[in-house]
C-alpha positions in Angstrom: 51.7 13.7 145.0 53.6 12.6 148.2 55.9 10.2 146.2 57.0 12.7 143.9 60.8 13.4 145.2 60.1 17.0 144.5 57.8 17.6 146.9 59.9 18.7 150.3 61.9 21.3 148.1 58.6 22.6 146.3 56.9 23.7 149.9 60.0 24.7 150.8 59.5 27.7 148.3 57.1 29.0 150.4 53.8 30.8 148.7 55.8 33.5 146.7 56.7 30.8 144.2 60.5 31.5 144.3 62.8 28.9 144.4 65.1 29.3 147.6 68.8 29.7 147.1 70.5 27.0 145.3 67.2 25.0 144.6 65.5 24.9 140.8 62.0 24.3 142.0 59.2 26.8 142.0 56.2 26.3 144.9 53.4 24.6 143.0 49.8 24.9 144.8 47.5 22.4 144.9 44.9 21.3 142.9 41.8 20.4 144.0 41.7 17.0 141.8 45.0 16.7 143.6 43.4 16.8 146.8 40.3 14.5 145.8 42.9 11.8 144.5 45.2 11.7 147.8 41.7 11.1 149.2 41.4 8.1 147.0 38.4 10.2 145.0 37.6 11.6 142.0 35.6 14.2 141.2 32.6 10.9 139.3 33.0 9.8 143.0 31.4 13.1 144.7 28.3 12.4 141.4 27.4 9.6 144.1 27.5 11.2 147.2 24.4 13.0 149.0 24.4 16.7 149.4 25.5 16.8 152.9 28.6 14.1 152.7 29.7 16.0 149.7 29.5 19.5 151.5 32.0 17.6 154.0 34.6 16.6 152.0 34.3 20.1 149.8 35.2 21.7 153.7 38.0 19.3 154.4 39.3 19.5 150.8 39.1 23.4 151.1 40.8 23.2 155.1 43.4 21.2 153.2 44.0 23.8 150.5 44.2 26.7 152.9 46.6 25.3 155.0 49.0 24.0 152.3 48.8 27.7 151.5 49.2 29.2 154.3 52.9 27.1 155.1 
């Protein structure tokens, strides 16, 4: 996700999913998978976790999601 040469100019769009002037790219939101892999995980990974470590990394991944929204 962060190697992708695209990425600066898609937040850039901002969450009304316009391009800005002179740009082609439209704002893309995140996935959750997206989220889990920049992690290192996958969604098989959270199968192995206990209830408690896997209700932390749903909060971060949903903290993460909100604030990639929110900017």
């Amino acid at each position: 996700m962060f190697l992708d040469v695209t990425t600066p100019k898609t937040e850039a769009t901002g969450i009304s999913g316009e391009a800005p002037p002179g740009t082609k790219y439209a704002y893309i939101p995140l996935e959750r998978s997206q989220v889990l892999m920049s992690f290192g995980l996958t969604d098989r990974d959270l199968e192995f976790m206990g209830p408690e470590q896997r209700a932390m990394v749903d909060d971060v991944i949903n903290r993460v999601m909100c604030t990639h929204a929110a900017s």
